[in-house]
C-alpha positions in Angstrom: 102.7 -58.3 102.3 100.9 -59.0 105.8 103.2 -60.1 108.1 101.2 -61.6 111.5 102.2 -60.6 115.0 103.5 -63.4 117.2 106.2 -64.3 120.1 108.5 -65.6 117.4 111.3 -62.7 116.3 112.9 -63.0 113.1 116.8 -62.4 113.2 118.5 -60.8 109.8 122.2 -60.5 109.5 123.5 -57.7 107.4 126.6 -58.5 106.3 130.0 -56.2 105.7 129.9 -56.6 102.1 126.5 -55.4 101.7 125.9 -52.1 104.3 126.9 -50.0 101.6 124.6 -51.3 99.1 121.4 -52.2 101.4 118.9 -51.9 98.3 115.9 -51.5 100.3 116.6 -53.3 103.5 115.8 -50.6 105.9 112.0 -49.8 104.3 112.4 -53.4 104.3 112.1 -54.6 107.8 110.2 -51.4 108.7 107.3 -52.8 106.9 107.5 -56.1 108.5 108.3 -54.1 112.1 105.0 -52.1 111.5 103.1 -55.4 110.6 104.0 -56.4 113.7 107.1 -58.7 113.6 109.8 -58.4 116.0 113.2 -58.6 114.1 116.6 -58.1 115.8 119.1 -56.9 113.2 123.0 -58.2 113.6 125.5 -56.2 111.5 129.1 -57.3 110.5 131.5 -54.6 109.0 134.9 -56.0 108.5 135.5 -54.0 105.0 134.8 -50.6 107.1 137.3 -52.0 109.8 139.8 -53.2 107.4 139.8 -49.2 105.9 140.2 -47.7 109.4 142.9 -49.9 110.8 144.7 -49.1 107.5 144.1 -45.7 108.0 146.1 -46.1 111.2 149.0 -47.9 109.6 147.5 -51.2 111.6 148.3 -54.3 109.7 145.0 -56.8 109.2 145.9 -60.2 109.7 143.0 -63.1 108.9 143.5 -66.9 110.4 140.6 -68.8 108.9 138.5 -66.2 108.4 139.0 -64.5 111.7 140.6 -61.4 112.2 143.1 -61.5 114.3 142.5 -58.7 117.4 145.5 -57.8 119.3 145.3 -55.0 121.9 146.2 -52.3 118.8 143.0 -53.9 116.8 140.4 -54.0 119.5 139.9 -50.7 120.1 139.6 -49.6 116.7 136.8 -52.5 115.5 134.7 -51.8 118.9 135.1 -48.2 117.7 133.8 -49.0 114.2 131.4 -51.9 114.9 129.8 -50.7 118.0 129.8 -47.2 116.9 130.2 -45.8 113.7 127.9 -48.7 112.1 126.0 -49.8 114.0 124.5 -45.8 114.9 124.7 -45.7 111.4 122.0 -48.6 111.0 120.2 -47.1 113.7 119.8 -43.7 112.2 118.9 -45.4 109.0 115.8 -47.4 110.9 114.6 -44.8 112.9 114.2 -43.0 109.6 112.3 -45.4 108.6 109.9 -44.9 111.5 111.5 -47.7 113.4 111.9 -47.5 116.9 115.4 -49.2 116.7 118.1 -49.5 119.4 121.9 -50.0 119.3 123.7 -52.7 121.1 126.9 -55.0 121.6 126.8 -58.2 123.0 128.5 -56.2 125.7 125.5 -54.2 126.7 123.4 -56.3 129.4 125.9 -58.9 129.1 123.2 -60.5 126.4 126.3 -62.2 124.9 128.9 -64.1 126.7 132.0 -65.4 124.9 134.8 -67.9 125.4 138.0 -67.2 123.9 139.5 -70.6 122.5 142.4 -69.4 119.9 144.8 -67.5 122.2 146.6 -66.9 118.3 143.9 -65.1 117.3 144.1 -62.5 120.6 140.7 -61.1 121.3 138.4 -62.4 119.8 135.3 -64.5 120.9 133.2 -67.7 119.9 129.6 -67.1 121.7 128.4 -69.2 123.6 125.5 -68.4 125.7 122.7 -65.6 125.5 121.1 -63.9 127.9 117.7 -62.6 126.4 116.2 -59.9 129.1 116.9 -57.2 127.5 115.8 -58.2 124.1 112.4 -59.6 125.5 111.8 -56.0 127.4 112.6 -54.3 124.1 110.5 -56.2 122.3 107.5 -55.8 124.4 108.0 -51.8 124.5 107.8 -52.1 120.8 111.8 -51.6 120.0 114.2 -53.3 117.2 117.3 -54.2 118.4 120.2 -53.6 116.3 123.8 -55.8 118.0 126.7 -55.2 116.5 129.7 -58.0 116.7 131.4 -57.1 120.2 131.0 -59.5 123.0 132.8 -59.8 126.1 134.9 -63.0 127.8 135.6 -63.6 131.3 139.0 -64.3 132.0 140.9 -64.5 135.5 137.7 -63.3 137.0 137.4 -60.0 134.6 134.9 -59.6 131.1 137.0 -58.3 128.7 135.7 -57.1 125.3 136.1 -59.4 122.4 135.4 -59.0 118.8 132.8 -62.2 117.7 132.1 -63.5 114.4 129.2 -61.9 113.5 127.6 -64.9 111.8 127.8 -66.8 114.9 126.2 -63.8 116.8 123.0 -64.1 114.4 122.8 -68.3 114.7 123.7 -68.2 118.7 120.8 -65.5 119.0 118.5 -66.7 116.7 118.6 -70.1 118.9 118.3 -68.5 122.4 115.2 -66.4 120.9 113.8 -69.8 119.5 113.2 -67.8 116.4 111.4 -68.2 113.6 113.9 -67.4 110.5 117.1 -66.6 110.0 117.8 -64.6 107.5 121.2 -64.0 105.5 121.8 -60.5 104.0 124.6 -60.7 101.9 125.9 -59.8 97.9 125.5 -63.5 96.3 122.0 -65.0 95.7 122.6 -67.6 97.8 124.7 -70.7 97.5 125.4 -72.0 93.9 126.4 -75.7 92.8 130.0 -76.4 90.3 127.8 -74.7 87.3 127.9 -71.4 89.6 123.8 -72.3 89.7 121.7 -71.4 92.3 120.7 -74.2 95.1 116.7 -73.1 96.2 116.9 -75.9 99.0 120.1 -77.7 100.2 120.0 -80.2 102.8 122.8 -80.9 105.7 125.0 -83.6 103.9 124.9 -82.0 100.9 126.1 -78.4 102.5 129.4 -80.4 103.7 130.2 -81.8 100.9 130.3 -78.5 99.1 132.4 -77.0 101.6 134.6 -80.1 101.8 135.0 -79.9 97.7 136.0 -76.0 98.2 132.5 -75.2 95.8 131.2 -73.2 99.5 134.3 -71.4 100.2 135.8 -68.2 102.0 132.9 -65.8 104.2 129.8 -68.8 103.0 131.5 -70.9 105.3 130.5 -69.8 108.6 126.9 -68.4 106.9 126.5 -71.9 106.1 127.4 -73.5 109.5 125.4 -70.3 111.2 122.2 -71.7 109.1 122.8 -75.3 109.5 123.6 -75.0 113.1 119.8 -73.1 113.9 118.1 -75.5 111.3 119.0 -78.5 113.7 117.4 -76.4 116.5 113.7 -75.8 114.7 114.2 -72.5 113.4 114.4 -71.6 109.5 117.3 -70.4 108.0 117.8 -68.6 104.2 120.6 -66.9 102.3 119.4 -64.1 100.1 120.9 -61.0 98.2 120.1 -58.3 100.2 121.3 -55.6 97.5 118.1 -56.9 95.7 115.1 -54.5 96.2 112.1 -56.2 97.8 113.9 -59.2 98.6 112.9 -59.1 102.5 109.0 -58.6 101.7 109.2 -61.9 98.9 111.3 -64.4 100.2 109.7 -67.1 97.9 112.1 -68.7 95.1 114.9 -66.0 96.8 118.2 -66.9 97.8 118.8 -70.6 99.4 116.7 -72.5 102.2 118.2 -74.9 104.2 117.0 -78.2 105.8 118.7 -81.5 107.8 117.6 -84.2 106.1 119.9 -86.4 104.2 120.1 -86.0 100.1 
């Protein structure tokens, strides 16, 4: 694989269900770091968070998907997203011989937040990046790792806010004007009603699956994420990240996406 240097970053989410079956993600994007591509990495982790808030007899409660973040829940999942996984990654990249750094959308405010389901207590829906600190990282030869904290402002004050992670990767990979999006997760991609696997699957038809319940559950907002960037020029790909290799030979892998009708 040669990967060529350019002002283009690639964003890869890692999701929850796969950071404890990576394959070989890590040696992964270290080759494509060393050949000269600027990645930022974006973690979820809500399996890991589900186990510790259960560990401290704190209920989890979903809405839509979203996990409901009271003032009990916050603390724990900024605890477990921000620290325990995402230094986690970190050490796993820097053993890699990448030069990899740990964030939140918290650190240099790169991700602001509104919060628009006061049911759903803290938690955030991104909506603008600042990309400073990403830029000066990426010039000093750094990989960013952000983890799915955020912060909103509310009566004047930011307060922390868990984010859909998913919507971290798509909001970034749109500020950054990337190149790809890439999906990380334990399914190869999104599959038709025969369970087959859909190479290329355009706008319409992505609706109509979710609409007919065939792209269902955690695909939802990996689908929206990818359609959402794919109007805005950059690429966007599901893959199975437990599948070694899969990062250096994304040809025939996972499903692409693209806008036009059929």
């Amino acid at each position: 694989m040669n990967v060529e240097p350019n002002n283009k970053p690639t964003v890869i989410k890692v999701g929850g269900s796969t950071l404890e079956d990576t394959g070989t993600t890590f040696q992964d994007i270290a080759t494509r770091a060393k050949n000269g591509e600027q990645i930022v990495v974006v973690h979820g982790g809500g399996p890991e968070a589900s186990q510790w808030l259960k560990k401290m007899d704190i209920e989890s409660r979903f809405e839509n998907g979203l996990r409901v973040t009271d003032e009990k829940v916050l603390p724990v999942v900024t605890a477990v997203y921000a620290g325990l996984i995402n230094k986690r990654l970190v050490e796993a990249l820097n053993n890699e011989g990448v030069q990899a750094v740990g964030l939140s959308g918290l650190d240099g405010e790169i991700i602001t937040s509104n919060i628009n389901n006061q049911a759903l207590g803290y938690v955030g829906e991104p909506n603008q990046v600042n990309p400073k600190l990403l830029r000066t990282l990426f010039e000093s030869g750094y990989t960013p790792v952000i983890s799915p904290i955020s912060f909103a402002i509310t009566n004047g004050q930011r307060k922390t806010v868990n984010v859909n992670a998913d919507s971290i990767a798509s909001i970034l990979a749109i500020a950054l004007e990337a190149k790809k999006l890439l999906f990380l997760t334990d399914t190869d991609g999104v599959s038709d009603s025969n369970q087959e696997r859909i190479p290329i699957i355009s706008e319409d038809a992505s609706l109509d699956l979710i609409a007919n319940g065939i792209i269902s559950g955690g695909m939802i907002p990996k689908v929206q994420a990818c359609l959402a960037v794919v109007r805005e020029g950059v690429q966007a790909q599901i893959v199975d990240g437990q599948r070694a290799g899969v990062l250096l030979n994304l040809a025939d892998q996972g499903t692409s996406f693209e806008i036009k009708s059929g």
